[in-house]
Backbone as ProteinMPNN parsed JSONL, in Angstrom:
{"seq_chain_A": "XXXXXXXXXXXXXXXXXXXXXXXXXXXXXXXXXXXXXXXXXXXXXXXXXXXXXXXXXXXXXXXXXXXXXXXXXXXXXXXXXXXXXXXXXXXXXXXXXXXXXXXXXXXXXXXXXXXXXXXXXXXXXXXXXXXXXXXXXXXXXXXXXXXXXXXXXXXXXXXXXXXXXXX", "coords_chain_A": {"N_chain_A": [[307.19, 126.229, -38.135], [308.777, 123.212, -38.221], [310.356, 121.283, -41.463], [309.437, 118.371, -40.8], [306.803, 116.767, -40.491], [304.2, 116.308, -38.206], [301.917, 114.198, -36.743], [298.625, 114.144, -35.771], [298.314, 112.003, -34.311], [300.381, 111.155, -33.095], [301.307, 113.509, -31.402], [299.183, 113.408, -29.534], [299.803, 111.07, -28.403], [302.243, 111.818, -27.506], [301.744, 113.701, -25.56], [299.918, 112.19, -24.142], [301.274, 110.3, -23.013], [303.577, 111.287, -21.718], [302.384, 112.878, -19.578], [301.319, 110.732, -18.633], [303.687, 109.093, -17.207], [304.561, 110.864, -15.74], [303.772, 110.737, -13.347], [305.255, 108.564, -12.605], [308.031, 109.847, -12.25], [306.994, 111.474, -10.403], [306.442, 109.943, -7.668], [309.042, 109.146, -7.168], [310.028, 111.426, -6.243], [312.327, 113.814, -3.544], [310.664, 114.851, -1.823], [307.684, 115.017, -0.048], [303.931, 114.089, -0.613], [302.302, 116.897, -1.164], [303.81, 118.617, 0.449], [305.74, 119.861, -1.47], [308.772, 120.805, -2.691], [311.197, 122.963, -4.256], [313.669, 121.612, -4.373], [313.257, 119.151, -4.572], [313.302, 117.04, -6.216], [314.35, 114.214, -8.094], [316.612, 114.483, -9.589], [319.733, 114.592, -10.421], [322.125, 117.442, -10.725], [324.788, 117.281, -11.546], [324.617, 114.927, -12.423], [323.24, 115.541, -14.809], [325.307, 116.953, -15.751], [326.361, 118.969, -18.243], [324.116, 118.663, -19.797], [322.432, 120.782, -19.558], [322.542, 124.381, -19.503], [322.586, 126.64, -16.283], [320.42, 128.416, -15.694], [318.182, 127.036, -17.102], [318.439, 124.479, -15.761], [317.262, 125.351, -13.013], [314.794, 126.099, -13.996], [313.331, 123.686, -15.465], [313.437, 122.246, -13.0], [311.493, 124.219, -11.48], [309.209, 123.594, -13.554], [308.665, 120.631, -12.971], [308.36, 120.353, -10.082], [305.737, 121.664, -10.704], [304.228, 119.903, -11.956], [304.149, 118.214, -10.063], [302.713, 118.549, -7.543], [300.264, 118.698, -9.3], [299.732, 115.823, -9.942], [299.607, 115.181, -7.364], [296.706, 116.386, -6.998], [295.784, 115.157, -8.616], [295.597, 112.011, -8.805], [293.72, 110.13, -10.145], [294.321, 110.777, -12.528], [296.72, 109.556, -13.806], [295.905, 106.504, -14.203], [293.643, 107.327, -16.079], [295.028, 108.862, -18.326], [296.861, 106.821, -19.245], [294.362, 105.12, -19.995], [293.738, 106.765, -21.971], [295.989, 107.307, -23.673], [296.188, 104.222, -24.99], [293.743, 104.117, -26.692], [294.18, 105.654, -28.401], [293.957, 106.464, -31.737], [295.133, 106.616, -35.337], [292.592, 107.613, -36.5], [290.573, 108.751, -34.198], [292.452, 110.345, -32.907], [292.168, 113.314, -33.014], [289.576, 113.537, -31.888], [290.628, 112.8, -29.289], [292.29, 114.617, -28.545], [290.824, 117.152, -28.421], [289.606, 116.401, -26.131], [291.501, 116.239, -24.337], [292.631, 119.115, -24.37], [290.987, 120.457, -23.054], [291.181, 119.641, -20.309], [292.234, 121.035, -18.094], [294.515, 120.095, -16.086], [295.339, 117.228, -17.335], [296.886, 118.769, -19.537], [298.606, 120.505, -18.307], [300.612, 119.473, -17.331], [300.779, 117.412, -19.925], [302.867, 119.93, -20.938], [304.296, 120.706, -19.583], [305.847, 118.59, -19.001], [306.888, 118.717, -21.71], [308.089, 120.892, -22.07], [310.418, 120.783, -20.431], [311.461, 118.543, -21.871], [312.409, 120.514, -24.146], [313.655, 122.307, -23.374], [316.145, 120.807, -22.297], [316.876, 118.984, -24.6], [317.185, 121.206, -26.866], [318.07, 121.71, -29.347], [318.248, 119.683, -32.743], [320.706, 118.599, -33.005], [321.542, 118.83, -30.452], [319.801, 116.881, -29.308], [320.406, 114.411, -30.577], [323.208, 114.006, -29.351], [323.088, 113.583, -27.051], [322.586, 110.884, -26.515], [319.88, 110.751, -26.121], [317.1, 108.49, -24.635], [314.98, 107.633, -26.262], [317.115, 108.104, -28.878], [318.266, 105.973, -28.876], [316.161, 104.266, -28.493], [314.109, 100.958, -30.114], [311.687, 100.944, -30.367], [309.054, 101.96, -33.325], [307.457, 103.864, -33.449], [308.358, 105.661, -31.356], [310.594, 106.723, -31.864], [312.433, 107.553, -34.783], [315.255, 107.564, -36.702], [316.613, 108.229, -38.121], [316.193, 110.956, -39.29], [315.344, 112.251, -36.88], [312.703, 112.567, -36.009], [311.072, 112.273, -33.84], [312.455, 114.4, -32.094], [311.72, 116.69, -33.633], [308.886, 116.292, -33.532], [307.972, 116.805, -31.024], [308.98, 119.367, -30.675], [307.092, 120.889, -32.754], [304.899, 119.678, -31.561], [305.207, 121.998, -29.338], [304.64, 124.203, -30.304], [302.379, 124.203, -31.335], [301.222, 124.127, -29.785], [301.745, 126.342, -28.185], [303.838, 126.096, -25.759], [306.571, 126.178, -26.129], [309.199, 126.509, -24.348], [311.244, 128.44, -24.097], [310.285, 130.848, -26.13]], "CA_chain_A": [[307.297, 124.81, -37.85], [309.947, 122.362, -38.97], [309.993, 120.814, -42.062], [309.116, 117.118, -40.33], [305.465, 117.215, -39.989], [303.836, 115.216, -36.746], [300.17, 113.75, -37.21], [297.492, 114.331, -34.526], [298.17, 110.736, -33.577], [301.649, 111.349, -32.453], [301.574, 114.359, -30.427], [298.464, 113.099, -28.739], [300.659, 110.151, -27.744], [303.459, 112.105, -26.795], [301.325, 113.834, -24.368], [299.45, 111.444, -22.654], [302.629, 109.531, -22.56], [304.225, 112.021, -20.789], [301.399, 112.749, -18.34], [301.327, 109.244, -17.547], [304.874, 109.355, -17.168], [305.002, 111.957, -14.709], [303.125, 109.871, -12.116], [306.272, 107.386, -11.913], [308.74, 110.896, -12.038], [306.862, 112.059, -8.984], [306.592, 109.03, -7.002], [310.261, 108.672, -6.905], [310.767, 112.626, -5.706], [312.549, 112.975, -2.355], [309.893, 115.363, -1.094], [306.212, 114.297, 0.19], [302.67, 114.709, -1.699], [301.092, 118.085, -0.077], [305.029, 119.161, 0.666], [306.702, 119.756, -2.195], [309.694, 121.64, -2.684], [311.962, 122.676, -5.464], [314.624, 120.844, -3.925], [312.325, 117.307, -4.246], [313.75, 116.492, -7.753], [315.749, 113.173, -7.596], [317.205, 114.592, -10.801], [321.092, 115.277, -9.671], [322.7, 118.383, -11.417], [326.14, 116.372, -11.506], [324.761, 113.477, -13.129], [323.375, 115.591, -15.891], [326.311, 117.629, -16.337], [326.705, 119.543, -19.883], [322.747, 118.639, -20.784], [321.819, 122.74, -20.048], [322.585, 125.868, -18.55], [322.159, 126.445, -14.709], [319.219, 128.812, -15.817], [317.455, 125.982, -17.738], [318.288, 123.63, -14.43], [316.272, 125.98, -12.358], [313.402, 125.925, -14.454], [313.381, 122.349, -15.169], [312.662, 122.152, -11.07], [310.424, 124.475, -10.895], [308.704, 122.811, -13.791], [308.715, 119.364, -11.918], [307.884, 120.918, -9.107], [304.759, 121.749, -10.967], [303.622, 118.812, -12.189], [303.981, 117.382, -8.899], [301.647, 119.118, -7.531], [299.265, 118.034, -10.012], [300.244, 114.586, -9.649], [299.264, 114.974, -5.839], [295.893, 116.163, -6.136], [294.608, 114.429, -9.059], [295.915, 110.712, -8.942], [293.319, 109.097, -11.28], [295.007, 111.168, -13.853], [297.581, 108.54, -14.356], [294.839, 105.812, -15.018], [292.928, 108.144, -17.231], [295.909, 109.122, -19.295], [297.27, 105.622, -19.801], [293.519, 104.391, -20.78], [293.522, 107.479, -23.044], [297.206, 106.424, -24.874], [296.141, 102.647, -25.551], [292.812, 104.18, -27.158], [294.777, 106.751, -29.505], [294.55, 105.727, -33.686], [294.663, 108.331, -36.439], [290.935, 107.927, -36.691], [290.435, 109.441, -33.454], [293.525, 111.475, -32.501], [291.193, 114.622, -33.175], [288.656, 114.3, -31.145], [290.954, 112.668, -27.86], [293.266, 115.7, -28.648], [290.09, 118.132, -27.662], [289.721, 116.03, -24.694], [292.894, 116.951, -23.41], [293.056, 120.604, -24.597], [289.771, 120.348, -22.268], [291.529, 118.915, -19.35], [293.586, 121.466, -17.806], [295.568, 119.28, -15.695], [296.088, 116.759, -18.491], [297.581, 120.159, -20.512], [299.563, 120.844, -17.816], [301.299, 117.988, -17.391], [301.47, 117.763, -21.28], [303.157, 121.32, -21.304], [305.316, 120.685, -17.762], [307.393, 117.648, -19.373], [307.262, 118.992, -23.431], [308.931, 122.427, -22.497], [311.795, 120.161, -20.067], [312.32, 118.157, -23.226], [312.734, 121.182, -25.399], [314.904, 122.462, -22.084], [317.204, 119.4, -21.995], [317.107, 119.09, -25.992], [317.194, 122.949, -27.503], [318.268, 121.313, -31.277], [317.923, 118.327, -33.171], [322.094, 117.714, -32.448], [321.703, 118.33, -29.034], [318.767, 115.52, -28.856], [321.284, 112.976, -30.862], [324.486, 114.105, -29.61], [323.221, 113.863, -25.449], [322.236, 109.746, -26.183], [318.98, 110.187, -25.273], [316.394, 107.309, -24.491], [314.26, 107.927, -27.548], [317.777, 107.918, -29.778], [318.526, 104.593, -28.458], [315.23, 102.836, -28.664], [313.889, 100.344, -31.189], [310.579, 101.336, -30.751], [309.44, 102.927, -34.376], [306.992, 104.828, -32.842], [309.318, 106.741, -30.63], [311.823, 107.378, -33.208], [312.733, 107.627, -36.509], [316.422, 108.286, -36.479], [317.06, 109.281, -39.757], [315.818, 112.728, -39.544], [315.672, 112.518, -35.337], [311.681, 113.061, -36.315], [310.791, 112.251, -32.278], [312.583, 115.847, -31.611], [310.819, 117.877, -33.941], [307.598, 116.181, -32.954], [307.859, 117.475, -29.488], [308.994, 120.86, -31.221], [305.762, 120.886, -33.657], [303.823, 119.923, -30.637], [305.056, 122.564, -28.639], [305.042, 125.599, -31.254], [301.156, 124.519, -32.185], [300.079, 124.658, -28.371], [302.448, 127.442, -27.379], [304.423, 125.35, -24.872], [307.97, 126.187, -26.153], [309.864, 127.337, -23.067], [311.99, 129.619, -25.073], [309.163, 131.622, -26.831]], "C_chain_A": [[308.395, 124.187, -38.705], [309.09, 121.444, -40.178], [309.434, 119.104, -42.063], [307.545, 117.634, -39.862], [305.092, 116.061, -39.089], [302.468, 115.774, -36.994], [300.131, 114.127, -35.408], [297.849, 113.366, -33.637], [299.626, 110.865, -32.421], [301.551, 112.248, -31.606], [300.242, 114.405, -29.508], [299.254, 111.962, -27.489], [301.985, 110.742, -26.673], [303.249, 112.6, -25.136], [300.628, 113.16, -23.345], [300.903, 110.382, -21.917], [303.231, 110.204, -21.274], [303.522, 112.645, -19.656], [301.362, 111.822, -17.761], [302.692, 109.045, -16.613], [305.753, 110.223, -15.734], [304.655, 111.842, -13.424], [304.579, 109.435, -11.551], [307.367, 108.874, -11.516], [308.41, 111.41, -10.317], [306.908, 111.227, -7.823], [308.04, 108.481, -6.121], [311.091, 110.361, -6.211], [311.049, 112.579, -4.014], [311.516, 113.909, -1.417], [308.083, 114.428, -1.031], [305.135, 115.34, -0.65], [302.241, 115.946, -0.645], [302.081, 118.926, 0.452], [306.121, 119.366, -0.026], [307.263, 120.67, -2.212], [310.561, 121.545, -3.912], [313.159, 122.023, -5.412], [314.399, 119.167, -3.901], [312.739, 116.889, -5.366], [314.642, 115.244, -7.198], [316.366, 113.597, -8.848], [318.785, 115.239, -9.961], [321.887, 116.194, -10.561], [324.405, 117.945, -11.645], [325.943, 115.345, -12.738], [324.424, 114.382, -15.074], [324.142, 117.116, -16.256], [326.328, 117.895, -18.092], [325.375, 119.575, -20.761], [321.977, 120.243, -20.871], [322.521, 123.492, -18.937], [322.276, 125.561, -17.293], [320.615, 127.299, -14.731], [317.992, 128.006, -15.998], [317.02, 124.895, -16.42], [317.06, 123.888, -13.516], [314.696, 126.096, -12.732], [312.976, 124.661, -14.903], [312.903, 122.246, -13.921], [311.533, 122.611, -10.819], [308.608, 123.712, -12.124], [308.159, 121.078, -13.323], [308.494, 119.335, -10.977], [305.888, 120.941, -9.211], [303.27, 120.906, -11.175], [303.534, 117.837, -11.097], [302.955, 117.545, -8.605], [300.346, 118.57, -8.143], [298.67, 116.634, -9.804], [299.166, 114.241, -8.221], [297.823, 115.422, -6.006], [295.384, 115.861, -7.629], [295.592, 112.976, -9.222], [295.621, 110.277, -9.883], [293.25, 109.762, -12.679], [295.744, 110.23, -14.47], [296.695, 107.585, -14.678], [294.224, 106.028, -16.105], [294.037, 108.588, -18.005], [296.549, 107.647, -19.849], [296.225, 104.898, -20.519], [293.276, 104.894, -22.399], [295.07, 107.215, -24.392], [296.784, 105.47, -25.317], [294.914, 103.084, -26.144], [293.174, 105.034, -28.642], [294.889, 105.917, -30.731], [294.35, 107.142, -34.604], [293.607, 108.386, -36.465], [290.582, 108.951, -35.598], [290.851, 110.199, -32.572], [292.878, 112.886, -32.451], [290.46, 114.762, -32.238], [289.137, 113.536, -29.645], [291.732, 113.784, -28.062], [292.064, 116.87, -28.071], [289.434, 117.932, -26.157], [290.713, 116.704, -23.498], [293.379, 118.45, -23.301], [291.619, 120.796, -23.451], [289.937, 120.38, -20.426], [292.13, 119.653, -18.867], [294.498, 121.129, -16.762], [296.598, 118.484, -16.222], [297.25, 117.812, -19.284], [298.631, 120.744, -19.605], [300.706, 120.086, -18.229], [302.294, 117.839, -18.712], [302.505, 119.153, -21.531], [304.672, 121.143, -20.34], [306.525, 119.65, -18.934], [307.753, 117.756, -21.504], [308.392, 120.346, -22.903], [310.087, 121.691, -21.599], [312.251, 119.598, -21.12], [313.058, 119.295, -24.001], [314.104, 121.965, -24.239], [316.205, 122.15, -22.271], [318.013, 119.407, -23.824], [316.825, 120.319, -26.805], [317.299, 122.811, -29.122], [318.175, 119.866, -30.875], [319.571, 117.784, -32.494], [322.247, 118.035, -30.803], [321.169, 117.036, -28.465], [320.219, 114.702, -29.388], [322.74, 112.821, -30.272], [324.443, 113.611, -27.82], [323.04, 112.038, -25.596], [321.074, 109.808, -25.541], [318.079, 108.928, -25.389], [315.609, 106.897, -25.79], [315.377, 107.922, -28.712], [317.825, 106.406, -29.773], [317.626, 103.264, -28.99], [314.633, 102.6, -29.785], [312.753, 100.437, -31.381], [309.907, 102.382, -32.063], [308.601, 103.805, -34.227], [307.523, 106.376, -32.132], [310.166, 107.378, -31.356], [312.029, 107.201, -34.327], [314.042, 108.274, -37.062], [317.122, 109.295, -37.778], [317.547, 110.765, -39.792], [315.272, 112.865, -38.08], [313.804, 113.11, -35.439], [311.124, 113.101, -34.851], [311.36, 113.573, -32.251], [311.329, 116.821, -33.013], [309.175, 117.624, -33.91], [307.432, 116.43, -31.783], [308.352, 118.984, -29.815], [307.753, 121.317, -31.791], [304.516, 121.035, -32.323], [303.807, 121.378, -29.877], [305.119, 123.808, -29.006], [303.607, 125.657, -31.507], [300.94, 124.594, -30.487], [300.361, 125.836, -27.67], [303.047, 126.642, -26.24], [305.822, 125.206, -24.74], [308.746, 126.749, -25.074], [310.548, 128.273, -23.408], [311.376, 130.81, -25.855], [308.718, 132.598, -26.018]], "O_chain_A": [[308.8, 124.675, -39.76], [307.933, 121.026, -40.145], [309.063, 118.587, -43.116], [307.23, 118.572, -39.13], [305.628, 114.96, -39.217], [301.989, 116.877, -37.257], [300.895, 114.279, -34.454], [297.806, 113.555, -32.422], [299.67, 110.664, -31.207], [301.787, 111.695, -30.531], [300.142, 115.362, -28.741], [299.27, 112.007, -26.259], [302.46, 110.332, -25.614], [303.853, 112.33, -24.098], [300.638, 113.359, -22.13], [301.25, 109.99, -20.803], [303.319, 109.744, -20.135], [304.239, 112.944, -18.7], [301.36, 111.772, -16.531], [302.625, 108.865, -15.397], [306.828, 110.201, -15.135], [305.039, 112.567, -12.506], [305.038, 109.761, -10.457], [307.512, 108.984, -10.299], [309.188, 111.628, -9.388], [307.44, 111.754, -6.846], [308.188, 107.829, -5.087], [312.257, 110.48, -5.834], [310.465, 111.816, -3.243], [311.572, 113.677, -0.21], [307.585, 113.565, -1.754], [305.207, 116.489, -1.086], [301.914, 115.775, 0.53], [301.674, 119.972, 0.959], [307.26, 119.191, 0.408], [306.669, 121.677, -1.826], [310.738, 120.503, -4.544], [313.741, 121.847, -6.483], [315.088, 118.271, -3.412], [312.204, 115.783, -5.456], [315.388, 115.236, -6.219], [316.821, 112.553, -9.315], [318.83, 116.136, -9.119], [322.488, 115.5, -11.381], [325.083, 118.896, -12.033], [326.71, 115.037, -13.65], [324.99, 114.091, -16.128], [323.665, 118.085, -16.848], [326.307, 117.015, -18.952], [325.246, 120.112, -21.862], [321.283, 120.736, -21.76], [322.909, 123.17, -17.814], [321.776, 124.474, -17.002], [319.728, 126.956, -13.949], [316.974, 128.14, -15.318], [315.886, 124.545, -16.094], [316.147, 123.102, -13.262], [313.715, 126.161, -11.991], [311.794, 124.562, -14.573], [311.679, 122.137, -13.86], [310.635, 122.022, -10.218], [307.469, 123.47, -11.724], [307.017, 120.701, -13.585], [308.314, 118.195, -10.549], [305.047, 120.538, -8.407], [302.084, 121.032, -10.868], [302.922, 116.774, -11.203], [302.046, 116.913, -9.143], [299.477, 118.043, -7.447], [297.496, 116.347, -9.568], [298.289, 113.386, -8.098], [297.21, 114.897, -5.076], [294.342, 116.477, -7.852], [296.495, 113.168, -10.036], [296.456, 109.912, -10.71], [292.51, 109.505, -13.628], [295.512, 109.996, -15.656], [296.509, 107.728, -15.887], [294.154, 105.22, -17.03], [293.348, 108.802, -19.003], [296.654, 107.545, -21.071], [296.545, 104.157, -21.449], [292.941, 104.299, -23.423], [295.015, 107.019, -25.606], [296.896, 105.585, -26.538], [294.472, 101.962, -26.392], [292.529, 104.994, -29.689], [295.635, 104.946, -30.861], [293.706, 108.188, -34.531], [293.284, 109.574, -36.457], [290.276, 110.067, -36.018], [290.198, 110.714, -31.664], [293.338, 113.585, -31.548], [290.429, 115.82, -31.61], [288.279, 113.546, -28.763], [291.939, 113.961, -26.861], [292.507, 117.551, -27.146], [288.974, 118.741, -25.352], [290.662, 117.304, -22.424], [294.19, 118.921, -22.503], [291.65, 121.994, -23.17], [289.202, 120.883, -19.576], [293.266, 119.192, -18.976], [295.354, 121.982, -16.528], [297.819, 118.526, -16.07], [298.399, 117.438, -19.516], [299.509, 121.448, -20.103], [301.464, 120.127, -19.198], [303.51, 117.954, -18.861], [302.884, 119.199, -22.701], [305.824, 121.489, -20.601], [307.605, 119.964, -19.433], [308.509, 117.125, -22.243], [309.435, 120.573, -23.515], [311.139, 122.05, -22.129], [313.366, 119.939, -21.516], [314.182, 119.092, -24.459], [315.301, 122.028, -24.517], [317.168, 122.908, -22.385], [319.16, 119.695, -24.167], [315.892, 120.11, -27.58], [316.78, 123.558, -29.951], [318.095, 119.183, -29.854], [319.684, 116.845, -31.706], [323.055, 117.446, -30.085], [321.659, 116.315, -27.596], [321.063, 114.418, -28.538], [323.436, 111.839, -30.529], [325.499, 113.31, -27.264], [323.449, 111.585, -24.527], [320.926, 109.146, -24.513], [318.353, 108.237, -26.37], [315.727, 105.756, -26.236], [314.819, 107.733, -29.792], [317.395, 105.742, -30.716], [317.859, 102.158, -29.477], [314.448, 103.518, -30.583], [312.376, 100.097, -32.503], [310.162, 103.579, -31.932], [308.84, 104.805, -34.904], [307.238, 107.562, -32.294], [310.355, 108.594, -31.362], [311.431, 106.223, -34.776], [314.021, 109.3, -37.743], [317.706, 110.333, -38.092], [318.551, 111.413, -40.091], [314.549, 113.861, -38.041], [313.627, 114.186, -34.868], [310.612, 114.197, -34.621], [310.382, 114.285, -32.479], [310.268, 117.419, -32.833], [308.344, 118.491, -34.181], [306.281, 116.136, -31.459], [307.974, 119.817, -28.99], [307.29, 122.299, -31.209], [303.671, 121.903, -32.103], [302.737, 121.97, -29.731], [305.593, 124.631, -28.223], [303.173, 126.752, -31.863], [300.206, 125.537, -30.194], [299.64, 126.354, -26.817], [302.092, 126.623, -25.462], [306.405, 124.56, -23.87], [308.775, 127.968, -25.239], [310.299, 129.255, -22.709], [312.127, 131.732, -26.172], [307.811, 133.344, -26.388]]}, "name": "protein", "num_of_chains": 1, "seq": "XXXXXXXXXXXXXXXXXXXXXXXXXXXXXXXXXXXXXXXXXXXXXXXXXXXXXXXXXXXXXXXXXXXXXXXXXXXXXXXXXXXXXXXXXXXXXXXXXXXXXXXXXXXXXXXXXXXXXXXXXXXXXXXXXXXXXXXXXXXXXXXXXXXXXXXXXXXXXXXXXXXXXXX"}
């Protein structure tokens, strides 16, 4: 693990975040629920020119692909993951964190858009050097630019659940 350590509270957040998250991602794909295809990404391989490999691309899709899927046959996932973020405090990051290791949809989900991050962002200077959304924003939650602590808390997360795509 990296020397930036990430609390319970945080990489609980990160994942329901990004479960919730993956609702609006799929909503906007150009394929239908019950017909998805790896070709349904609105993500355009043009636009993100130089962010990875064509290998990485491909799995990215079929990751997103995945989580579609999911998406489509449980819906009141996105409800239940957004009630479960706004409930998250260090007090009880522990025991919603065995919720979700519980959940294996939630864990997908969580797993589907942590290993595209680590995809997209492979190092800490790739995260700061691509402008991503999380460098940018003023939220101090999300980031902590200093030491780019948002990437190695989605590294940390995804080294303690096994979720690194690279591994």
């Amino acid at each position: 693990m990296s020397d930036q350590i990430s609390s319970t509270e945080i990489k609980v957040k990160i994942i329901l975040d990004e479960a919730y998250l993956t609702f609006s991602e799929t909503a906007e794909r150009k394929d239908e629920a019950n017909d998805r295809k790896l070709d349904g990404s609105v993500w355009e391989e043009g636009k993100m020119d130089g962010e990875f490999d064509e290998e990485d691309y491909n799995r990215i899709l079929e990751l997103q692909l995945e989580a579609a899927k999911v998406c489509d046959t449980n819906p009141e996932l996105e409800q239940k993951t957004e009630e479960l973020f706004q409930k998250v405090t260090a007090d009880n990051a522990d025991e919603i964190l065995k919720e979700i290791v519980e959940d294996p949809d939630i864990k997908i989900l969580g797993r589907v858009a942590v290993a595209i991050f680590l995809l997209r962002f492979p190092t800490v200077q790739t995260f700061v050097n691509k402008g991503h959304p999380l460098v940018l924003a003023t939220d101090e939650y999300m980031l902590e630019n200093a030491d780019a602590q948002n990437w190695h808390d989605y590294k940390n997360l995804a080294q303690e659940m096994r979720w690194d795509p690279r591994d």
